[in-house]
N, C-alpha and C positions, 0 to 999 in steps of 0.2 A: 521738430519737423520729421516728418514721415520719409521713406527714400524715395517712395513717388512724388512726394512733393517741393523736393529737391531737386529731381530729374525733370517734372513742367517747370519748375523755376529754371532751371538751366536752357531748356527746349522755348522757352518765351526769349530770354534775354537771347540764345542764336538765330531767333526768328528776327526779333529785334534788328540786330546788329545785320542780317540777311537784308532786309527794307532799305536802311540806310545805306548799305553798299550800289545796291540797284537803283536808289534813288541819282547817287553821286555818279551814277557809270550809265544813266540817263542825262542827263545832264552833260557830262563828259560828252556825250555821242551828237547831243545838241548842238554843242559849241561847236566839235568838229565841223558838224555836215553844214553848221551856218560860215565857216570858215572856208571849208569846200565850195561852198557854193562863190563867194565873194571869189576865191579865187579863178574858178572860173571865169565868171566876170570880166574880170584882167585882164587872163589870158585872151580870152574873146576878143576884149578892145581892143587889145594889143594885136592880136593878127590880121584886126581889121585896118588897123592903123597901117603897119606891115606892107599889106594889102596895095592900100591907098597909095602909100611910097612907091611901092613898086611898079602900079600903072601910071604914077603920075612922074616918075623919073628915068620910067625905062629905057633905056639904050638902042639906038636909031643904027648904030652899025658897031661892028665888033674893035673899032681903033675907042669907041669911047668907051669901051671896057677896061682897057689899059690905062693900067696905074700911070702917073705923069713922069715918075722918075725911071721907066722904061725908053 
């Protein structure tokens, strides 16, 4: 083998190994943002929920804010 042709052999197989990095760091970025996104979600429900509690148990005068063992 020639030394150019030992140098494309080497420039293939780093191209190579190049692909499957960005493949898997695709991938990686996927799962995140689907991961991201779900928890959004959550949160969302959850401050809706929050939300709901709060208008639906809100406090009529300031004695029913006091804890009972005051």
């Amino acid at each position: 083998m020639s030394n150019s042709d030992v140098r494309f052999a080497e420039i293939e197989s780093k191209l190579t190994l190049a692909e499957d990095l960005l493949d898997t760091l695709n991938t990686t970025v996927y799962r995140q943002q689907q991961h991201i996104e779900r928890l959004e979600r959550d949160l969302r429900a959850m401050r809706d929920q929050v939300e709901a509690m709060g208008a639906a148990g809100s406090p009529t005068a300031l004695r029913d804010e006091i804890p009972p063992h005051y």
